[in-house]
N, C-alpha and C positions, 0 to 999 in steps of 0.2 A: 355428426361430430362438430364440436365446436370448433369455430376458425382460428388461424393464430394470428397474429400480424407480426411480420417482420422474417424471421428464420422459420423455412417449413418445416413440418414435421412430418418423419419415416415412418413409414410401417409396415409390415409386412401381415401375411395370410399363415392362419392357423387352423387345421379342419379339428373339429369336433364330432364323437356322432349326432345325427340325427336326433334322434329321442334327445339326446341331452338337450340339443339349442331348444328342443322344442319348449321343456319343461322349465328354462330358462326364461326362455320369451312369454311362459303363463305367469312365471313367477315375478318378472318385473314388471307386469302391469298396474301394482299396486303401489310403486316404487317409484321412484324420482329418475330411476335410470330410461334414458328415450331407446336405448339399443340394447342389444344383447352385448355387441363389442363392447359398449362401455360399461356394462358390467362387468364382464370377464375382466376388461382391464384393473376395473376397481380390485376385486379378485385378486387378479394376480398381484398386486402392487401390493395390498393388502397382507398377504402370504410371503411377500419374501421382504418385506419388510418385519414381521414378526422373526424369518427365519434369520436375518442380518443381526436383528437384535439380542437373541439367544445367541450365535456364533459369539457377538462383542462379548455377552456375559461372560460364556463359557471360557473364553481370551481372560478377562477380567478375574474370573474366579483363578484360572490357574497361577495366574500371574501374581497375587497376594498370596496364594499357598505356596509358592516358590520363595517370594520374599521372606514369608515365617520359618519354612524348613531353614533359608539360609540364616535365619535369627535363632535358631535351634528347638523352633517349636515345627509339632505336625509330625 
């Protein structure tokens, strides 16, 4: 992992199976990533950043079809 300077960084332990990490560990041998941790983390970060971004739309969408019904359209 890379070091930080200044304020440490938390982390906790997350099990996988077996077979997974393994086929993780072939797969980023071709890849930029040095661990399997920091893939996953890519991964996750990755994923629920897509998922925050849908949630805002979906806010976003409802929230102008509220505005039109109250303008008497929809």
């Amino acid at each position: 992992m890379a070091k930080q300077t200044g304020a440490k960084r938390k982390y906790t332990t997350i099990t996988i199976p077996a077979p997974l990490f393994h086929r993780i560990q072939e797969r980023i041998k071709t890849t930029g990533f040095s661990s399997v941790s920091d893939y996953v983390t890519y991964i996750l970060r990755e994923t629920t950043s897509e998922m925050e971004m849908r949630k805002a739309g979906k806010k976003e969408t409802e929230s102008v079809m509220e505005k039109l019904r109250a303008l008497g359209y929809a």
